[in-house]
C-alpha positions, 0 to 999 in steps of 0.5 A: 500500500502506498500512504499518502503524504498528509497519513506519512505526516500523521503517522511519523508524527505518531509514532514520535510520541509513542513508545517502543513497544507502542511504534512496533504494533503501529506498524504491524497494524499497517497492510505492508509494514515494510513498505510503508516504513520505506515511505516514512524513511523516504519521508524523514530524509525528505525532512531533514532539507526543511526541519533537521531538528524534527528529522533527527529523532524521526529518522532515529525511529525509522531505524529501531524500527527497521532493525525490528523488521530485520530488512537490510535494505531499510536497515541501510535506508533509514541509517542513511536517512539519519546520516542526512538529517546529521548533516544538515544539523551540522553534527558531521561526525555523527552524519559520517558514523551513520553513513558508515553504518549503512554503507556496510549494511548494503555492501554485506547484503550485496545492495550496489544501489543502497550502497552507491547512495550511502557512497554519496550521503557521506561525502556531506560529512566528509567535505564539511569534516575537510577531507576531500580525497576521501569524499572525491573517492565516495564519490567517484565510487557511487557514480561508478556503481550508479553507471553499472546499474543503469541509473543515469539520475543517480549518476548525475547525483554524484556528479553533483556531489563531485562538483562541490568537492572539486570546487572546495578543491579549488578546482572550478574547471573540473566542478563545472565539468562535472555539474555540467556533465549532471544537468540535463539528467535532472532536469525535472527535480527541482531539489536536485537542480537548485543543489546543481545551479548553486554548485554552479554558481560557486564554480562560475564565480570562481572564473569570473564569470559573474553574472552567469553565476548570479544566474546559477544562484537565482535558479538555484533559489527558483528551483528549491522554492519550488520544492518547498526547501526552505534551508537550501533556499536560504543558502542560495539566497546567502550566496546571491547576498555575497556575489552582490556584496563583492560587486560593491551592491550593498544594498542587494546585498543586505536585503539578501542576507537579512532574508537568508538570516530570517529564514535560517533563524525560522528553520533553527539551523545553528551552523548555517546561521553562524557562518552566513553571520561571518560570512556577512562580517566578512563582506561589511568588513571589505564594505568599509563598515567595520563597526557592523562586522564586529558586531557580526563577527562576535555573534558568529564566533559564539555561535560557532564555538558552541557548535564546535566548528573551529575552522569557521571560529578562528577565521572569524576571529581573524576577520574581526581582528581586521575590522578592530584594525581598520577602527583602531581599537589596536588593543583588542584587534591584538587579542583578536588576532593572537586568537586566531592563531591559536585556533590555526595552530590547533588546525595545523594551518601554517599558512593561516597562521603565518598570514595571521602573525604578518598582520600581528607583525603591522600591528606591532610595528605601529604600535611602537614595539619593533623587536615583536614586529621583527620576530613575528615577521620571521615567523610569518615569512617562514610559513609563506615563503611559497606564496608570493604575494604574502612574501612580497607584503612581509618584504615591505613591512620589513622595509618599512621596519628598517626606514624608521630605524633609518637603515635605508639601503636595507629598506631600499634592497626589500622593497626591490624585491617586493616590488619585482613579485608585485610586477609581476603578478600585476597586482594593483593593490600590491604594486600600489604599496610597494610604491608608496614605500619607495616613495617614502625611502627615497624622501628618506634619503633626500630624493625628492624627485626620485620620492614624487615619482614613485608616488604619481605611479602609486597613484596610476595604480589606485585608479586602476581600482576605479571604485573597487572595494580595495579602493578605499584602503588607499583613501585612509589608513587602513594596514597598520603600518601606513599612512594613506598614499595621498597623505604622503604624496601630498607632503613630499610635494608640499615640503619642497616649497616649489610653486609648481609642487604646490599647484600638482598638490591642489590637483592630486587633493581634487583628483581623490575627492572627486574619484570617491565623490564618483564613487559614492553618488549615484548618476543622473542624466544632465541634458546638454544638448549632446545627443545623448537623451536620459534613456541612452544616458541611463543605459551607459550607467547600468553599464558602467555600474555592471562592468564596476561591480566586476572589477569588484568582484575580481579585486575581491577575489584576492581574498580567496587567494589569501586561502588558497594558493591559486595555479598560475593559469588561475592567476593568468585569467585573473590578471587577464580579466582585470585589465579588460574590466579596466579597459571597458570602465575607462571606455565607459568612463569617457562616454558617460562624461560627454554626457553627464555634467557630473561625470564631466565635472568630476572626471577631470578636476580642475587646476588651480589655475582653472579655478581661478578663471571660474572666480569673479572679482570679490570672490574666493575659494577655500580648500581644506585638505587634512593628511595624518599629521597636517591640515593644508588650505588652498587660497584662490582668488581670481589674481593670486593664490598660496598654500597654507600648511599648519602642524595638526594631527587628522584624530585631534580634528575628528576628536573636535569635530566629534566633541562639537556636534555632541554639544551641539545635540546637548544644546537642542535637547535642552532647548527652552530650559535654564542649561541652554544659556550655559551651553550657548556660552560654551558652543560660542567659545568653541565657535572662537577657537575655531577661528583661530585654527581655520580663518585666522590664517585667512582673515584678510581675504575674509574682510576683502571679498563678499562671496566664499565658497569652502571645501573642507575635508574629512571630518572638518565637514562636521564643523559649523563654518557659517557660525565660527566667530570672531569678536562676536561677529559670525562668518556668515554674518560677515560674507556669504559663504557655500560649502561645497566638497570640492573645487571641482564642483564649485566651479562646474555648478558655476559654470554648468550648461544646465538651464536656470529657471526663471521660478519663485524661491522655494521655503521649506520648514518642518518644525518640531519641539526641538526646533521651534524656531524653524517656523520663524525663521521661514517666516523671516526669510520669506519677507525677506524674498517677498519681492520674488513672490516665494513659495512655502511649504511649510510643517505638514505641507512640506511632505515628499511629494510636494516638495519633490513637485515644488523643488524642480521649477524654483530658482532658489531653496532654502531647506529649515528642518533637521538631517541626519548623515549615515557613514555607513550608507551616504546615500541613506542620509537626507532631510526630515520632512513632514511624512518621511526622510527625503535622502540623498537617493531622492534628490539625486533622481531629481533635475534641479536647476535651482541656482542655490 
């Protein structure tokens, strides 16, 4: 007798609860007891996918029961259903102890089918268990067993198999052979195919294929939907969140995550849960959100601890000693770190651990203690002296050891060296280094010019990255050892005092600020008459946004080199695959400028010299650039310029900035009680001593031009230009003033082709109890403007829409409400109106042809 699904379902859920002598006489009761636990093992194992804490003691059931019938056959089956039911509960020594146990069962009963299947039910345990010789040979075995009996769709079930362990073999060639090999077989098995196009997937990342792997893994989840397999659903979902996170698309990439979480959290799967969090760290620590990915990563790490998985722990210690680094909380990166290399050092890892003591080694050395970074470093070099890229990295931060003991021929002779690999393995990022510690000795040595020419090639090789992930290392610091390649460059060139130094040191500080303005905004089609409509326009930046997320995702690929040595035909493709990505965003890059006032404006920054003719008579320009141990400002006017260099540290800026905009909440939240005078008192000295630090060196020009425009830098944007003071009197009320993040743009919105409009000024104002003054001053402006006939929206009038509609035909808008900036997701920062937040995204869909 056949017993339907919904009487399988009631009848396993029954003889849960029922005792053994209980289970046996349920099942004698049944027409064909030996069928009909066939269809409750098929039942159990079909479970396990959905729910293994449910499929566990069901399976374990089917097994007292099946040992009762004394049926080798379902003896086999029901023990290779428990070893399923393990393995997905991530209890991989117990799956393989089960599997074991069937295998000999239907080898002694001469089963070959039974036998081929318990073959393929323990290479689960022995991939995750990390021998894969042995899961190749189940493997290999099974198949052979499936084509001698005639069973093509059990032939292609182990090629499925095969293929993951071939690709945790670093072998995607061969695993797509094999997946390939398997898929016209199954076809018609949704469960089977979504297990094959996520494999595939895998491998088709792996050769840079990355669309086609989306599409693997957007299958993948299709088929398994299909089939009602929430846990394989969920990894394939986890799978897209990375592709997507290594292409630079984060918000894809949270939305996938957070599902994938959800459902993982649902189907109480521990193991999966722990490595999608670290996987997820993994990817917000590439990201430059390394706050999230230490919270991440400890969640994670507790999770796989408790779940005895030492593998995925101890790497997430290292990547959460990473994030700590890039943060600068030294001290714990260190405890971090010494624990990964514990946990490598338990695994018998060497190349592991050796990279991990190289990063222990940077932290060392810039936390002062040299003979630890010097030891450390030997320790590392040992283990990776068959790994170039690490032997040239361990070469430079033995360079940079022997500059700052002032042993510069030594620094010299490794830095040649690293150099050399570099060269040849064509590694942006590596070369970019070895660079800049070129640079830095030759300055050393008082070769300024030999200094500025390794510098300007550093810099040819960060614009090979073109908004890589790898990019922003360059832009902060962000190995323990360096400073950022700019900052360096920027004061070799300032240190020479040459006029000509100085004005390719205002173009190198445009050229970082307008690349990661680039890299950070989202495009908007300009009409300029080129030709080149909003849709052709639109076309070229899904385009450009596609072939940048490849150049991610092949610069993220390094990563997984740090795990695994590829062979050089690997590393042939790759470096091949990353010069024509180049190649295809600088075509792109070109285009996009003919027809994209931005990409025009901030493709090719401005001179010092351009600048100067964009400025009229009474006007200025100010530019603030903060390197690791200087704050540079840029004076342009329309006849002169000159540069101003003061002695400050970039953390005692970013430690003020800090400071005043915690006071500057203090004084909101106290509005209208007895503390705020005090604190006004304390926010106008404040305001004072920034007038000393920022305008004083300029307060000349402050007093002869009526219009300025400023650019400041990193986390001077956090300081209130409009209210510094001096003698009671504020900036703003002394001359207008437009803060602005670069030259570049102050000049090409001066000057932009975009048509002004001949509209009314646009007020907006959203009041609330902590800012009551809003309504007045809308007020105050208004009958200021009341020539102009302005229009004002105003508290619950000042909604998204109204103000989207009213924005795009005003000459002039004048925002009164609060905003916020989220560092982890610019875009996301915007301003409060009346129903919603309107955010960056929003403003930049617009075409606003406001001239202020």
């Amino acid at each position: 007798m056949n017993v339907p699904d919904d009487t399988e379902a009631s009848l396993l859920r029954t003889l849960c609860l029922a005792t053994a002598t209980e289970r046996r006489a349920l099942l004698a009761q049944q027409d064909d007891p030996a069928e009909t636990l066939t269809a409750l093992i098929q039942r159990t194992a079909e479970l396990s996918a959905q729910d293994p804490d449910r499929a566990i003691p069901a399976a374990e059931l089917c097994v007292d029961l099946a040992d009762d019938l004394d049926r080798p056959d379902l003896k086999s089956s029901s023990r290779r259903a428990l070893a399923r039911a393990f393995a997905y509960a991530s209890r991989y020594d117990d799956s393989l102890q089960a599997a074991r146990s069937a295998i000999g069962i239907a080898d002694h009963a001469g089963d070959g089918m039974e036998s081929g299947r318990a073959r393929l039910t323990a290479m689960h345990a022995l991939t995750e268990l990390g021998r894969l010789d042995d899961a190749i040979a189940s493997g290999n075995d099974a198949r052979e067993r499936f084509e001698r009996l005639g069973e093509p769709t059990f032939a292609a079930r182990a090629d499925i198999n095969l293929g993951f362990v071939h690709q945790r073999r670093d072998d995607p060639v061969r695993a797509l052979a094999c997946l390939d090999r398997a898929a016209e077989c199954i076809r018609h098995d949704p469960l089977l195919y979504g297990h094959l196009q996520n494999h595939r997937g895998v491998a088709l990342l792996d050769l840079n294929r990355f669309t086609d792997a989306d599409a693997a893994y957007a299958d993948a989840y299709d088929a398994f939907e299909q089939g009602h397999a929430d846990l394989p659903a969920a990894i394939a979902l986890s799978n897209r969140a990375d592709l997507a996170a290594r292409q630079g698309q984060l918000q894809r990439s949270l939305h996938w995550f957070e599902s994938a979480r959800a459902r993982l959290e649902r189907l109480n799967a521990p193991g999966h849960l722990a490595r999608l969090l670290a996987e997820q760290a993994d990817m917000q620590r590439l990201l430059g959100m390394p706050e999230r990915a230490i919270a991440h990563y400890r969640q994670a790490i507790g999770q796989l601890d408790e779940l005895g998985l030492i593998l995925e722990a101890t790497r997430a210690r290292a990547g959460c000693g990473l994030a700590q680094v890039r943060i600068g909380a030294l001290g714990e990166a260190e405890t971090s770190l010494a624990a990964a290399t514990r946990g490598f050092e338990e695994l018998h890892n060497v190349r592991e651990r050796g990279r991990i003591d190289l990063t222990r080694a940077e932290l060392a050395s810039v936390r002062g203690r040299m003979d630890e970074a010097r030891r450390l470093l030997h320790t590392a070099l040992s283990a990776l002296h068959d790994s170039p890229s690490d032997v040239a990295r361990g070469r430079l931060l033995s360079a940079h050891l022997a500059r700052v003991a002032g042993r510069l021929d030594e620094a010299h002779a490794d830095t040649t060296v690293a150099l050399g690999i570099a060269r040849e393995l064509d590694l942006a990022p590596l070369l970019a280094d070895a660079l800049h510690q070129r640079g830095m000795i030759a300055s050393a040595q008082g070769d300024l010019d030999g200094a500025r020419s390794s510098l300007r090639e550093a810099l040819q090789e960060i614009e090979r990255l073109r908004g890589a992930l790898h990019s922003e290392r360059f832009r902060s610091a962000f190995a323990a050892h360096q400073s950022s390649i700019y900052d360096d460059f920027l004061d070799v060139l300032l240190d020479s005092g040459r006029a000509e130094d100085c004005l390719e040191a205002f173009a190198v500080s445009q050229h970082a600020k307008n690349r990661a303005l680039l890299e950070r905004a989202p495009g908007r089609a300009q009409r300029m008459g080129t030709g080149h409509g909003p849709a052709e326009h639109q076309a070229l930046r899904t385009q450009y946004d596609e072939a940048r997320g490849v150049l991610n995702g092949l610069f993220v690929r390094l990563t997984d080199f740090d795990r695994a040595r590829p062979d050089d035909a690997v590393l042939a493709t790759w470096r091949r695959d990353v010069r024509a990505a180049e190649a295809r965003l600088a075509d792109l890059e070109d285009r996009l400028a003919a027809s994209d006032e931005a990409w025009r404006v901030l493709g090719h920054p401005m001179s010092m010299e351009s600048v100067q003719r964009t400025l009229s008579e009474g006007t200025a320009h100010i530019e603030y650039v903060l390197t690791e141990h200087q704050l540079i400002t840029f004076v342009i006017t329309a006849t002169q310029h000159r540069t101003i260099v003061q002695l400050c540290a970039r953390s005692a800026w970013q430690e003020r900035a800090d400071a005043v905009q915690f006071d500057m909440q203090r004084a909101i939240a106290a509005y209208g009680t007895p503390r705020l005078d005090r604190l006004t008192r304390g926010m106008t000295s404040t305001m004072q001593e920034f007038w000393d630090l920022l305008l004083e060196p300029i307060a000349d020009l402050i007093n002869t031009v009526e219009h300025i425009s400023i650019a400041p830098h990193g986390p001077l944007f956090g300081l209130p230009f409009a209210a510094m003071e001096r003698d009671g009197l504020a900036l703003i009320d002394r001359v207008a003033i437009t803060v602005v993040p670069s030259a570049s743009i102050a000049a090409g919105v001066h000057h932009a082709d975009a048509t002004v409009i001949d509209g009314a000024p646009l007020l907006i104002g959203v009041a609330n109890e902590l800012a009551p003054g809003i309504r007045r001053e809308v007020m105050t402006v208004r009958d200021v403007l009341a020539s102009h006939h302005p229009i004002v929206l105003q508290d619950d009038a000042a909604d998204v829409r109204s103000v989207t509609h009213a924005m795009q035909r005003s000459s002039h808008i004048h925002c009164a409400c609060h905003g916020r900036y989220d560092a982890d997701d610019p875009q996301g920062s915007g301003l409060q109106l009346a129903d919603r937040w309107m955010t960056v995204r929003d403003l930049a869909e617009l075409d606003l042809n406001a001239d202020t």
